[in-house]
DRENZA-143563 format. One line per field, with one value per residue: residue number from 1; residue in three letters; x, y, z of N, C-alpha, C, O in turn. Coordinates in steps of 0.2 Angstrom, whole numbers. Example, Ala and Ser with C-alpha at 12.3 -4.5 7.8 and 13.67 -1.06 7.14 Angstrom:
seq: (1:2)
type: (ala:ser)
n.px: (66:64)
n.py: (-28:-11)
n.pz: (39:35)
ca.px: (62:68)
ca.py: (-22:-5)
ca.pz: (39:36)
c.px: (66:64)
c.py: (-16:0)
c.pz: (39:39)
o.px: (71:67)
o.py: (-17:6)
o.pz: (42:40)
END
This chain:
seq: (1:2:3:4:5:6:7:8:9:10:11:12:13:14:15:16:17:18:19:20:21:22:23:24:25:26:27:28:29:30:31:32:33:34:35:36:37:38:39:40:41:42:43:44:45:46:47:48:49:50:51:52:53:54:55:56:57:58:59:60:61:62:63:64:65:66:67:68:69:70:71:72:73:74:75:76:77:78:79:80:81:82:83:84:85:86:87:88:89:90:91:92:93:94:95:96:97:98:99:100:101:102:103:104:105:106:107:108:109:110:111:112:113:114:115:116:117:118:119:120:121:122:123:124:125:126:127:128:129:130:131:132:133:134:135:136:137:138:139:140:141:142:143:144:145:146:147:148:149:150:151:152:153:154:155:156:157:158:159:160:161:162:163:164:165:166:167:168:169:170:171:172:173:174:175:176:177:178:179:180:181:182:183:184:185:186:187:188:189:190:191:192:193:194:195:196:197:198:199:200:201:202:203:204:205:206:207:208:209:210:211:212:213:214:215:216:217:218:219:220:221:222:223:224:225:226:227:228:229:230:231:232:233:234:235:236:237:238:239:240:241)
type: (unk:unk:unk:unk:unk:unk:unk:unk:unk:unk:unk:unk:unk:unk:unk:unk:unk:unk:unk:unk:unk:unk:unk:unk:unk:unk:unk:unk:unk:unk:unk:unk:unk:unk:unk:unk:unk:unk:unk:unk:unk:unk:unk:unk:unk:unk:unk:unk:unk:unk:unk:unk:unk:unk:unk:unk:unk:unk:unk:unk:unk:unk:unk:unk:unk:unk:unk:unk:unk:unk:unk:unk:unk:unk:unk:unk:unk:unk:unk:unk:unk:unk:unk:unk:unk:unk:unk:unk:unk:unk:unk:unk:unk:unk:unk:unk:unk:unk:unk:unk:unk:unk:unk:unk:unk:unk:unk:unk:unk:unk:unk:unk:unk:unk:unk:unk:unk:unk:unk:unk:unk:unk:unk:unk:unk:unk:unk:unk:unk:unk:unk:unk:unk:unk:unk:unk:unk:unk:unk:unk:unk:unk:unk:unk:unk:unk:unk:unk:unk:unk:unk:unk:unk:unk:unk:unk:unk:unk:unk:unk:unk:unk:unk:unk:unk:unk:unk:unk:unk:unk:unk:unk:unk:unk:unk:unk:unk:unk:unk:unk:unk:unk:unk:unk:unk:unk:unk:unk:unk:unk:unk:unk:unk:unk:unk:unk:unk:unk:unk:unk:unk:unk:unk:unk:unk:unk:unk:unk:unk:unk:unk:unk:unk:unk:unk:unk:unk:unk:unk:unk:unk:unk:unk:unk:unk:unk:unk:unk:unk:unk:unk:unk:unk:unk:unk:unk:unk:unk:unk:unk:unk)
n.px: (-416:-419:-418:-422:-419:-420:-440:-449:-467:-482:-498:-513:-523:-519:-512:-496:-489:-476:-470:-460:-449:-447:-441:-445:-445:-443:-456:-454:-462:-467:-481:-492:-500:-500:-484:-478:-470:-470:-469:-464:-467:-462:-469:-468:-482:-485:-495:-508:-512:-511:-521:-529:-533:-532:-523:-506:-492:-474:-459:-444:-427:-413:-406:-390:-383:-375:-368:-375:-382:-395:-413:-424:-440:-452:-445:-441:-443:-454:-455:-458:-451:-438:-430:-428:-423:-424:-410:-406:-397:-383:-388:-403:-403:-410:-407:-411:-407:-403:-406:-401:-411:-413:-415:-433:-437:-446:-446:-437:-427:-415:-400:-390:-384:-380:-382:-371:-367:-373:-376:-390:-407:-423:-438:-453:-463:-460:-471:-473:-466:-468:-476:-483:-481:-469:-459:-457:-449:-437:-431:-428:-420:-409:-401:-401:-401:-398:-403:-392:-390:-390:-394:-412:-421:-428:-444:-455:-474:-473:-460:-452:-449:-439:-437:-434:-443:-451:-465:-475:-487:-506:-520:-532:-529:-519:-504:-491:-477:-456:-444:-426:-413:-418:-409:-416:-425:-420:-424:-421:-418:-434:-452:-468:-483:-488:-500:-507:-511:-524:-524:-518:-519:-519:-522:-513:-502:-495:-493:-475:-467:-457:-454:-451:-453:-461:-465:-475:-475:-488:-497:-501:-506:-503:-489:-490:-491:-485:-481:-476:-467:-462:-450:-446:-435:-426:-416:-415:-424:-412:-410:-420:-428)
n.py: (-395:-378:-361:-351:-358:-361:-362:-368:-365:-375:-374:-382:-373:-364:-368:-372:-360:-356:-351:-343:-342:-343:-353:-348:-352:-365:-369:-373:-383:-400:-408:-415:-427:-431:-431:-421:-406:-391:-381:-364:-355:-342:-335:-326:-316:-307:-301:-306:-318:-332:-338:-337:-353:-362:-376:-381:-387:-387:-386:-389:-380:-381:-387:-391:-408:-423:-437:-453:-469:-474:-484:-490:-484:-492:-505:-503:-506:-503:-504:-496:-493:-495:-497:-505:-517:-530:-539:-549:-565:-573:-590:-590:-586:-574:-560:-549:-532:-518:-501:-485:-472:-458:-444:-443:-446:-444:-458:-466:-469:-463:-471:-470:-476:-494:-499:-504:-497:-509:-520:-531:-530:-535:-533:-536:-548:-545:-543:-556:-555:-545:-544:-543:-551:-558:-548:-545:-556:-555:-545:-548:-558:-550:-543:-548:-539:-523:-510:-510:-498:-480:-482:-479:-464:-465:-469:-470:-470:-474:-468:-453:-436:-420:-405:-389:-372:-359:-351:-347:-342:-346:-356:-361:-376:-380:-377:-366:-369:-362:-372:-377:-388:-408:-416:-435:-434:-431:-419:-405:-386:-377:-369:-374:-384:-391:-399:-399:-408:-418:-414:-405:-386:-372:-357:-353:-350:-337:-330:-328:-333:-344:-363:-377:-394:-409:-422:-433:-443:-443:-454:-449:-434:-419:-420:-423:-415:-419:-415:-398:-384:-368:-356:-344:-336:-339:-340:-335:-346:-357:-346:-342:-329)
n.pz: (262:266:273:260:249:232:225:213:207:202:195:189:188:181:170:160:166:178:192:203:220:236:249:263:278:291:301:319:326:330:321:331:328:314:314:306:300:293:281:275:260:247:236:222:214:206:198:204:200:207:221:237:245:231:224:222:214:220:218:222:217:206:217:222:223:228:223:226:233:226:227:221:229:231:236:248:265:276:294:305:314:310:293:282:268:258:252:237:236:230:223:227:237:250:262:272:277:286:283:280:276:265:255:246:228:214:215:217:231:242:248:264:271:271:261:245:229:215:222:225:226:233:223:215:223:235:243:248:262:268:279:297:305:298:298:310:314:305:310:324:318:313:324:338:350:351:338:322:319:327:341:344:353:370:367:373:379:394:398:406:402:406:407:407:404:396:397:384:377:381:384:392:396:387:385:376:376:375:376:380:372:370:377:380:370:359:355:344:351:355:351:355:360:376:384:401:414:422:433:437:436:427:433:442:435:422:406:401:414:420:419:427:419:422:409:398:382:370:360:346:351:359:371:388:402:418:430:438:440:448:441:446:447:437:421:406:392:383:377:369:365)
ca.px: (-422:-417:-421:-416:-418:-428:-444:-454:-473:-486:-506:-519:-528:-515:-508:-491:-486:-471:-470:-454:-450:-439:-440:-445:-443:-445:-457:-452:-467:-472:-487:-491:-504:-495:-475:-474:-467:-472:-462:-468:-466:-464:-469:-471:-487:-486:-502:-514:-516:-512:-527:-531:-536:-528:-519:-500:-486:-470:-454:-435:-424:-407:-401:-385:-384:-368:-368:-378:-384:-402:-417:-434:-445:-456:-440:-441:-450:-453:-457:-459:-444:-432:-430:-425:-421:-422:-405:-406:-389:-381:-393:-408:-404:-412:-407:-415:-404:-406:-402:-403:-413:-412:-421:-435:-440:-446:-448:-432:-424:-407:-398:-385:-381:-384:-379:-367:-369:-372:-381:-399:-413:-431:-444:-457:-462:-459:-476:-474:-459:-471:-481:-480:-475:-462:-453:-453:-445:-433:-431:-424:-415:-407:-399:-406:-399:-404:-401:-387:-387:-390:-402:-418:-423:-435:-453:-463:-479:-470:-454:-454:-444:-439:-434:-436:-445:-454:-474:-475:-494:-509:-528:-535:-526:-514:-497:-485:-467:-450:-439:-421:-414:-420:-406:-419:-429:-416:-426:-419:-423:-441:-456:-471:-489:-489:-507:-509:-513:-533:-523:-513:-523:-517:-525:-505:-499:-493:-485:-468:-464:-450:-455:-449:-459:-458:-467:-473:-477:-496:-502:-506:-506:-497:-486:-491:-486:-488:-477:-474:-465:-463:-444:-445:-429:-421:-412:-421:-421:-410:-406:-423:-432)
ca.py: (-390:-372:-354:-347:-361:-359:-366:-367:-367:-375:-375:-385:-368:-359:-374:-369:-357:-356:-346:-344:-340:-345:-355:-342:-353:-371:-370:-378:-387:-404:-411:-424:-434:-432:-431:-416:-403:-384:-377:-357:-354:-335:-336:-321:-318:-301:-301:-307:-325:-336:-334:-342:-361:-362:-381:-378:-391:-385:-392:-388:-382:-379:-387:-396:-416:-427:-444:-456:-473:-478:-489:-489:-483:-500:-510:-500:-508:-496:-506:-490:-493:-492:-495:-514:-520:-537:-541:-554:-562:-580:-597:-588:-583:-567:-556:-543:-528:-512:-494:-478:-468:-452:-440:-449:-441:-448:-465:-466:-467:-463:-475:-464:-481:-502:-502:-502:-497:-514:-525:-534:-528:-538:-529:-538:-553:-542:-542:-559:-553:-538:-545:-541:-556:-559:-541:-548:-561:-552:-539:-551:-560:-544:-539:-552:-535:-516:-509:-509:-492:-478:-485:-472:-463:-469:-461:-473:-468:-474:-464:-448:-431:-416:-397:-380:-370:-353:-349:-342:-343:-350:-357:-366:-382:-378:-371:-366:-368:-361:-376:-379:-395:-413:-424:-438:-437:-429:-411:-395:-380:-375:-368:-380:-386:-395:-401:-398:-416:-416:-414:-398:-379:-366:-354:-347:-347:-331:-330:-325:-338:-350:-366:-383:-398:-419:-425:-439:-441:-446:-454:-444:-429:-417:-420:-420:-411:-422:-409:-393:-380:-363:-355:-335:-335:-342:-335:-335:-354:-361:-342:-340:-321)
ca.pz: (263:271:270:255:244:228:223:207:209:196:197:185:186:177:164:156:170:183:201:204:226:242:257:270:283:291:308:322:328:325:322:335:324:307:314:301:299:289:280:275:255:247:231:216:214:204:194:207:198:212:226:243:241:225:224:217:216:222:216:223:209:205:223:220:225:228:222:231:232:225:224:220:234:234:239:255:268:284:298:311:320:305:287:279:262:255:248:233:233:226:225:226:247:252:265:276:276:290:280:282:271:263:250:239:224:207:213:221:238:242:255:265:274:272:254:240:222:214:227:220:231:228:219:213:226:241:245:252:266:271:284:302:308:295:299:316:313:300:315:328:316:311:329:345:353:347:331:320:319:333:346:345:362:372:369:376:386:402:400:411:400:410:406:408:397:397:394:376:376:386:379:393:398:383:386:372:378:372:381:379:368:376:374:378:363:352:349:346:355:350:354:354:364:378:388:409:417:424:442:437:434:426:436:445:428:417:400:401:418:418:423:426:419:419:404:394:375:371:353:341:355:364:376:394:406:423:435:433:445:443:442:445:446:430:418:399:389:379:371:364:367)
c.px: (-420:-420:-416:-418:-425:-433:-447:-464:-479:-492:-509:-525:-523:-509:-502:-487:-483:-472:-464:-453:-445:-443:-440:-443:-448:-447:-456:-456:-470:-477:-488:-495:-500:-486:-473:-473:-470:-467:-466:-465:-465:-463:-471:-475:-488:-494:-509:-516:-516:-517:-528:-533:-535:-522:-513:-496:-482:-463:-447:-432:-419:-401:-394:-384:-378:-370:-371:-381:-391:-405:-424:-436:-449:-450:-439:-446:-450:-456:-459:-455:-439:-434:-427:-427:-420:-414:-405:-398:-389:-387:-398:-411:-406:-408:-407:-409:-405:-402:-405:-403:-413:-418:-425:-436:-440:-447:-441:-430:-419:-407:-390:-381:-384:-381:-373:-370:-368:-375:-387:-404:-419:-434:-449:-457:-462:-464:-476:-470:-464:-477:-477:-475:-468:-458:-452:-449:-436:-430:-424:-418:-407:-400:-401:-407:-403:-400:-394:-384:-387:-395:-407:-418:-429:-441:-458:-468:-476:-464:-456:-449:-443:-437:-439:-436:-448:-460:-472:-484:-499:-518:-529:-529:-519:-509:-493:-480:-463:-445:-431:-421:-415:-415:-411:-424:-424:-419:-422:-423:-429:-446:-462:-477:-488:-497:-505:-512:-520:-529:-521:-518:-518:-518:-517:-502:-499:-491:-481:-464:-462:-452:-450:-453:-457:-468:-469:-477:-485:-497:-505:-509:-502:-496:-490:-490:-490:-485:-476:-473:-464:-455:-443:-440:-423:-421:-417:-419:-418:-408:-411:-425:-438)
c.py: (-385:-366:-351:-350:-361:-364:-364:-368:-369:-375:-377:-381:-364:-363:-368:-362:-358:-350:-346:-339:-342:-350:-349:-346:-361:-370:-375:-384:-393:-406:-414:-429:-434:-434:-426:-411:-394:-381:-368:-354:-345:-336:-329:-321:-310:-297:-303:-314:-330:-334:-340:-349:-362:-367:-378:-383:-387:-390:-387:-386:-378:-381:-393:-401:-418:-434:-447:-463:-474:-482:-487:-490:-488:-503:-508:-501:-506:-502:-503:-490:-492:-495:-503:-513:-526:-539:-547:-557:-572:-585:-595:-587:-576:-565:-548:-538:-520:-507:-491:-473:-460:-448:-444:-444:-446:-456:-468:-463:-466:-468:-471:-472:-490:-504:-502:-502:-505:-521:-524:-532:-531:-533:-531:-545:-550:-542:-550:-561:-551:-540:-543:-545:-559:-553:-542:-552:-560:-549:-542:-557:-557:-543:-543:-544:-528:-516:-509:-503:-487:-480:-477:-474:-465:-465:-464:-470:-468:-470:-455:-443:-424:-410:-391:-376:-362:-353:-344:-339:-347:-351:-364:-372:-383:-375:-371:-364:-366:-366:-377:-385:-400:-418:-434:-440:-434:-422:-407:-391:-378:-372:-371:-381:-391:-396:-401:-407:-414:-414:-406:-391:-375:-358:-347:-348:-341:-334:-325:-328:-343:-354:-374:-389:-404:-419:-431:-439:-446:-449:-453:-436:-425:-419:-417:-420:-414:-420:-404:-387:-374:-360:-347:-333:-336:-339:-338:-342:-353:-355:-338:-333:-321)
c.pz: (268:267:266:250:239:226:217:206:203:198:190:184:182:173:160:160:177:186:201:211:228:247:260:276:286:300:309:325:325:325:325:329:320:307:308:302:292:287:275:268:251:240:226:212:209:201:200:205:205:218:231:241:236:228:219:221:217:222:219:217:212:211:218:225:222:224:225:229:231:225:224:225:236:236:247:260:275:288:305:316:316:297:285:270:261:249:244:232:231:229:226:233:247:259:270:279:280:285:285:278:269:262:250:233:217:208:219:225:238:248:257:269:273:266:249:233:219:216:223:224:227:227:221:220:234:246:251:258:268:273:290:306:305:298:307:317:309:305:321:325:315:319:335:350:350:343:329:319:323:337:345:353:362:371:370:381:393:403:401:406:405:407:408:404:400:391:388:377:380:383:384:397:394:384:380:376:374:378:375:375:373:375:374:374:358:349:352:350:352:353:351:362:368:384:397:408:419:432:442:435:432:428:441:439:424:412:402:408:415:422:423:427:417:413:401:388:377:363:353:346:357:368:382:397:415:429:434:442:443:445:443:442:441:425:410:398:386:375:368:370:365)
o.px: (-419:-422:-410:-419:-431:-431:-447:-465:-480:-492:-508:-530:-526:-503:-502:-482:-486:-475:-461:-454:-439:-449:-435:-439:-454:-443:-455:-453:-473:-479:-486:-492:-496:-483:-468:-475:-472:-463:-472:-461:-470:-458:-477:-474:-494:-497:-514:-520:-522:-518:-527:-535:-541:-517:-515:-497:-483:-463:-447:-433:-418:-396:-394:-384:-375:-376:-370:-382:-394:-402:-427:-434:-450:-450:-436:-451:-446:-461:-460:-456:-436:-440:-424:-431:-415:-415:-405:-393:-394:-390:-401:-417:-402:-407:-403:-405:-409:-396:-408:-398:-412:-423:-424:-437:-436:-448:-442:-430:-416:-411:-385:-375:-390:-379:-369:-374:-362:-377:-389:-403:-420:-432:-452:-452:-465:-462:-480:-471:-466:-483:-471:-470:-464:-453:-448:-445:-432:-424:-418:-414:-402:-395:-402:-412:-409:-395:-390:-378:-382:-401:-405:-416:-434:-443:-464:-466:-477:-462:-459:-443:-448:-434:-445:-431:-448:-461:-469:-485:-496:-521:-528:-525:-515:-509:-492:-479:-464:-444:-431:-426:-415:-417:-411:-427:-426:-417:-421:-429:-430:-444:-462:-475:-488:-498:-500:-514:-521:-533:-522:-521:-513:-516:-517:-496:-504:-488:-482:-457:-463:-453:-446:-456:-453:-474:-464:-481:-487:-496:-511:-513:-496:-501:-492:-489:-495:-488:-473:-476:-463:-454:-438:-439:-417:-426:-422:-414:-419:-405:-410:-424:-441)
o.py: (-387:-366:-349:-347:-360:-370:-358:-374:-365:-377:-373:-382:-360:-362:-362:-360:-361:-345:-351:-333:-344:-350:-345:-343:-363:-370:-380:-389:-393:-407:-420:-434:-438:-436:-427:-409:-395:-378:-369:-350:-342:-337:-327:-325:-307:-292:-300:-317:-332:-328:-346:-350:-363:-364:-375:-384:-381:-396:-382:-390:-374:-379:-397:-399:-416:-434:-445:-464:-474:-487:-483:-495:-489:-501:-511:-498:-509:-505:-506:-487:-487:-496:-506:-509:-528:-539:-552:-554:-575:-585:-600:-587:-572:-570:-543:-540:-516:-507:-493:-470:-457:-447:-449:-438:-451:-459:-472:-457:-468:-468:-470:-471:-491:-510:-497:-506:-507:-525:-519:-537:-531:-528:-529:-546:-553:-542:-550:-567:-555:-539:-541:-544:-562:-555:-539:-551:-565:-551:-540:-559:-560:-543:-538:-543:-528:-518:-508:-502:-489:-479:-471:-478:-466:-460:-462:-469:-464:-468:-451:-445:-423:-412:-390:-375:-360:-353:-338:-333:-352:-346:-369:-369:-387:-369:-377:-358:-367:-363:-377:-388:-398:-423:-438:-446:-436:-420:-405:-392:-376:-371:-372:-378:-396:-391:-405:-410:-408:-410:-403:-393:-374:-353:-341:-347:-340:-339:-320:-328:-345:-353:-375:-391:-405:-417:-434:-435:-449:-444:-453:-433:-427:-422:-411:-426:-412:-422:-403:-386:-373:-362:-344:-330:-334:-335:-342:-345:-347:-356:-333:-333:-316)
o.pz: (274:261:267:245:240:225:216:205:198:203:186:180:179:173:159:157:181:184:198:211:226:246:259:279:284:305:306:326:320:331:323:327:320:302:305:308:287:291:272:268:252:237:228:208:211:203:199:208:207:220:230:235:234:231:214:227:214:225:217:212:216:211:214:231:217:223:231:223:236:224:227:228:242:241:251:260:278:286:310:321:317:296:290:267:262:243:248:229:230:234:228:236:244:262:270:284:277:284:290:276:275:266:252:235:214:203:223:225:233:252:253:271:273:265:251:232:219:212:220:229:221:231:227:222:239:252:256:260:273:270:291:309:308:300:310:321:309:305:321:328:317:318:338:354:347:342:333:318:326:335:347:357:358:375:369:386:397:409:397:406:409:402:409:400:405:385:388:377:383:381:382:400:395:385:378:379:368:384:369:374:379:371:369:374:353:344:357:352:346:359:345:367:365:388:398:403:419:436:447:430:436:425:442:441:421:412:403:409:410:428:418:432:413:414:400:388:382:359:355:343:357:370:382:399:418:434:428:447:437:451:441:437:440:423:410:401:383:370:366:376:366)
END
């Protein structure tokens, strides 16, 4: 998914017709409660038929796809840390299998890693694996140590992040940043909201200051901002204007 790539648009108010548009563009900011993502549609609307509030599927077309491993989307059992698979193999032995998931589309997932073309993955029965405490017990079987694949950064509540960013915008106890990449959570450069602590005032705050701020993530919230100093002197972030 990038800018440029085309989309097809259908609506249930307008049965039997196609839209046909681009990828304008993939905001940067994520949601904190949902972890998603907005992507900004431009669809040919010549006639005036599509209108505000007006539900429209939107379908990808024409991209080209490599080869890839499959399976049905129920066999993929998300455990919030990573991705497992029951492998079905001789004697009627299972087991627990760490991927790493792809696309999905139509029902099926792609596996970019865990599997090969050919392997039995359970189905039907699944249900009686996909508890909590079984997928714990799957989890440490799986590894005593961390993942088989790259360890995730740490984003627990107690872990402190740092950088230096510049005020885009200001609402209150609200700051929009443009900060440099954070190698400890893995984000790109971006611009994005983070919350003042009850201790900190925005009161010698501007937009358009460069600051230097420690951080910690919040569920389901922004990020907040539990030091914050101000940098006069520093050069733009990370490139952005």
């Amino acid at each position: 998914l990038q800018p440029g790539a085309r989309v097809v648009a259908q609506t249930p108010a307008l049965a039997g017709q196609s839209f046909e548009g681009r990828v304008a563009a993939l905001l940067p900011q994520v949601n904190p409660k949902t972890r998603t993502l907005k992507v900004r549609m431009e669809i040919a609307n010549p006639r005036g038929q599509l209108v505000p509030g007006m539900f429209v599927q939107m379908e990808l077309a024409g991209q080209a796809t490599e080869r890839a491993v499959l399976v049905p989307t129920e066999a993929v059992i998300q455990t919030g840390k990573r991705s497992l698979v029951m492998l079905a193999e001789e004697q009627g032995r299972f087991r627990p299998v760490e991927v790493e998931i792809g696309t999905e589309s139509g029902g099926q997932t792609e596996i970019r890693r865990g599997l090969t073309a050919g392997q039995r993955v359970v189905l039907s029965g699944q249900f009686l694996i996909d508890s909590e405490a079984s997928l714990k017990g799957v989890e440490a079987r799986l590894n005593p140590g961390q993942s088989a694949l790259e360890p995730q950064p740490e984003t627990t509540a107690a872990a402190v992040h740092t950088t230096r960013a510049r005020i885009e915008a200001m609402d209150g106890k609200t700051l929009t940043l443009s900060h440099p990449p954070i190698p400890s959570l893995r984000w790109p450069a971006m611009r994005m909201d983070f919350q003042l602590a009850p201790k900190l005032s925005p009161s010698t705050l501007a937009v358009g200051q460069t600051v230097e701020i420690e951080f910690r993530m919040q569920d389901g919230e922004v990020p907040l901002i539990e030091s914050l100093r101000r940098d006069e002197a520093a050069p733009a972030v990370g490139g952005l204007k």
